[in-house]
C-alpha positions in Angstrom: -36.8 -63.2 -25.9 -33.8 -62.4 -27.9 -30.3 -61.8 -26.3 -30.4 -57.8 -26.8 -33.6 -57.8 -24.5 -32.4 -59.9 -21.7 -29.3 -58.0 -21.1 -31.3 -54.9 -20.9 -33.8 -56.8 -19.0 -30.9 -57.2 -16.3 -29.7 -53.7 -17.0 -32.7 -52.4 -15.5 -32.9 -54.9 -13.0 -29.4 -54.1 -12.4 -30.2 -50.1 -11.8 -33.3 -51.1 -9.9 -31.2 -52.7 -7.3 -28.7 -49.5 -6.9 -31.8 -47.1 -6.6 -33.1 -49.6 -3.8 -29.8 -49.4 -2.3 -30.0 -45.6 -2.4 -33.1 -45.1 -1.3 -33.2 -47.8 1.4 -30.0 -45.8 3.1 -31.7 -42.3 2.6 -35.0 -44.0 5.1 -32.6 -45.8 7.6 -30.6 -42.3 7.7 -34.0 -40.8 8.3 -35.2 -43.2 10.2 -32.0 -43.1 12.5 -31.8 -39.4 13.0 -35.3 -39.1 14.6 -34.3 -42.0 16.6 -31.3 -41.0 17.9 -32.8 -37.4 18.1 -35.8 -38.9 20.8 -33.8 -40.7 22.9 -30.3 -38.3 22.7 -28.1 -40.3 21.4 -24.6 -39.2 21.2 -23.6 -37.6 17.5 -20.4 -39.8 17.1 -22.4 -43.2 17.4 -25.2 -41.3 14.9 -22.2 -41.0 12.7 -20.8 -44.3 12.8 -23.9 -46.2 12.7 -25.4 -44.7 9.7 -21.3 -45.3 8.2 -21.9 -48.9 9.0 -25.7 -49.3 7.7 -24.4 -47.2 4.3 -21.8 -50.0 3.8 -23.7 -53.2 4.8 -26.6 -51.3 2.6 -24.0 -50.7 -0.5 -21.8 -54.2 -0.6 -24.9 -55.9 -0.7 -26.3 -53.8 -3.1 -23.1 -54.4 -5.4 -23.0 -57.8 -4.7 -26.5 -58.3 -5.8 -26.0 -55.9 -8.9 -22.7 -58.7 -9.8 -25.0 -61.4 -9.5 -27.5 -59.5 -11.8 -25.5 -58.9 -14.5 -24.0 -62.7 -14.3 -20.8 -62.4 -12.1 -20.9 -64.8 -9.4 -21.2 -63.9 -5.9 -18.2 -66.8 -4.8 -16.3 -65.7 -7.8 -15.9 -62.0 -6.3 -15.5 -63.3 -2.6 -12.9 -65.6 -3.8 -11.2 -63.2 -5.9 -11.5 -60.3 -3.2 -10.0 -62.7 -0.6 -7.5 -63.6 -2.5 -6.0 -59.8 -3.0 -6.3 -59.3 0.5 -4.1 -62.0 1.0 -1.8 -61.0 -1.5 -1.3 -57.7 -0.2 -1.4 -58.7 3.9 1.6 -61.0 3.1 3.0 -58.5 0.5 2.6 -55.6 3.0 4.0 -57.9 6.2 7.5 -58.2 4.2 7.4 -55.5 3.5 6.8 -53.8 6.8 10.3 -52.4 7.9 10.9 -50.6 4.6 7.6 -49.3 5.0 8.5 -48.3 8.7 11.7 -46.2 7.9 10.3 -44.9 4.8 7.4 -43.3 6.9 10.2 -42.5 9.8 12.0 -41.1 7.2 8.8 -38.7 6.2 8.6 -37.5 10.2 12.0 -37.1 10.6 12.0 -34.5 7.3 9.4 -32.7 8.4 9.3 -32.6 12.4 12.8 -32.2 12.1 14.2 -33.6 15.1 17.5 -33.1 14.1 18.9 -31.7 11.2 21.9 -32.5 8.6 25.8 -32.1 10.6 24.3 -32.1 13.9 25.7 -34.5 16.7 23.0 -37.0 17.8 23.2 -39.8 20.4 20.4 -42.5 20.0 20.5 -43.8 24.1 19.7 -47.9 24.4 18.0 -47.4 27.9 17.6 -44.1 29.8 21.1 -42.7 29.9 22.9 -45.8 28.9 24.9 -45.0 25.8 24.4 -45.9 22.3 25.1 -44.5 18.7 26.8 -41.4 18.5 27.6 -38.8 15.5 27.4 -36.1 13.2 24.6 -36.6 11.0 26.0 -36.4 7.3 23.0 -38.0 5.4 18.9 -39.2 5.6 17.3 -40.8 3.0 14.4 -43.3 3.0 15.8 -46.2 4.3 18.3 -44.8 7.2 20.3 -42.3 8.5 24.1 -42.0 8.4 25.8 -41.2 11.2 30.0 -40.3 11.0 31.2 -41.5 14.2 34.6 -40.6 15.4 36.0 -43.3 17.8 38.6 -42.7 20.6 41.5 -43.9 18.5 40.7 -41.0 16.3 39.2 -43.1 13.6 35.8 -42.4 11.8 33.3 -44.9 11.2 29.8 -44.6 9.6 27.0 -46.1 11.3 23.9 -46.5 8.9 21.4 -46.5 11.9 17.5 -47.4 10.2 15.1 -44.4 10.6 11.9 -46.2 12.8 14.9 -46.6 15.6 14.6 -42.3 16.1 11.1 -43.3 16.9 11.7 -46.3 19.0 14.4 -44.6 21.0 15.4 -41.3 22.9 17.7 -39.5 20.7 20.1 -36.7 22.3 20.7 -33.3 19.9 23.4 -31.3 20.0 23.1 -28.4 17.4 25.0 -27.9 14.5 28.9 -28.3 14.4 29.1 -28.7 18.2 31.1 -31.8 19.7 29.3 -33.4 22.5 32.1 -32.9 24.2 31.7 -29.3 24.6 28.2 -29.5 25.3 29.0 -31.9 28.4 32.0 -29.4 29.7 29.0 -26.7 30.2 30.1 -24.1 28.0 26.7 -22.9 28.1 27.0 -21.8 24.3 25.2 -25.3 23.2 21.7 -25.8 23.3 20.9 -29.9 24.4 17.6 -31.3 23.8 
């Protein structure tokens, strides 16, 4: 046989194997629903089981489709494995960025607190931690302006995922937490 021939020769071997894949899933699918139907089987393990069957079914189908058309089943393991690794160790370094870049995402839209209000991140129950105005958020962390008791402003760059890890106390808009705590009753505290 010439060259041309065999390579459709494993095209069509190739295609056989997907449309045995296909059908194959289409009977166990069958074949599951009258089962599960007999014996009343709850819906959500119908659901995952034909998920899992469909998958098992269609990785083995590709992986005998590879071999088919002359890519080697170690070669794709090995390479496969090899990205995951890659992107475990690439997505473990970079897991904090990817933390308050998320936190960041809640914190625009559930909008705990909002730009210029006073916000007081607590350590442990009512044990104090950072206090301030909030005067920016981006992706990374949110600044805080702090006013200390000398009179002297400092900005604390406190990272996003802590709002999440941490009780936060709001005051609204322009109002010193000093007020709020005097009981002016003008100052809604969250």
């Amino acid at each position: 046989m010439d060259h041309g021939t065999q390579a459709a020769l494993r095209l069509g071997e190739a295609l056989l194997i997907l449309a045995g894949a296909w059908l194959l899933n289409a009977l166990l699918r069958r074949l599951l629903v009258r089962l599960c139907a007999r014996y009343e089987v709850a819906p959500a393990f119908v659901i995952a089981t034909r998920r899992l069957l469909g998958t098992v079914i269609y990785l083995a189908a590709a992986m005998l489709f590879l071999n088919r058309m002359g890519i080697s089943g170690s070669v794709v393991w090995t390479t496969l494995t090899g990205f995951a690794a890659v992107a475990a160790v690439a997505f473990f370094a970079a897991w904090s960025v990817l933390s308050n870049l998320f936190c960041a995402l809640l914190i625009l839209t559930t909008r705990p607190f909002r730009l210029y209000d006073h916000i007081e991140v607590l350590d442990n129950g009512e044990k104090p931690g950072f206090k301030g105005r909030v005067v920016d958020i981006n992706f990374v962390y949110t600044t805080l302006q702090e006013t200390r008791e000398d009179g002297a402003e400092t900005v604390l760059h406190v990272p996003n995922s802590q709002f999440f890890q941490r009780t936060t106390r709001l005051w609204r808009r322009e109002a010193l937490p000093e007020q709020a705590a005097g009981g002016n009753g003008t100052n809604a505290q969250r």
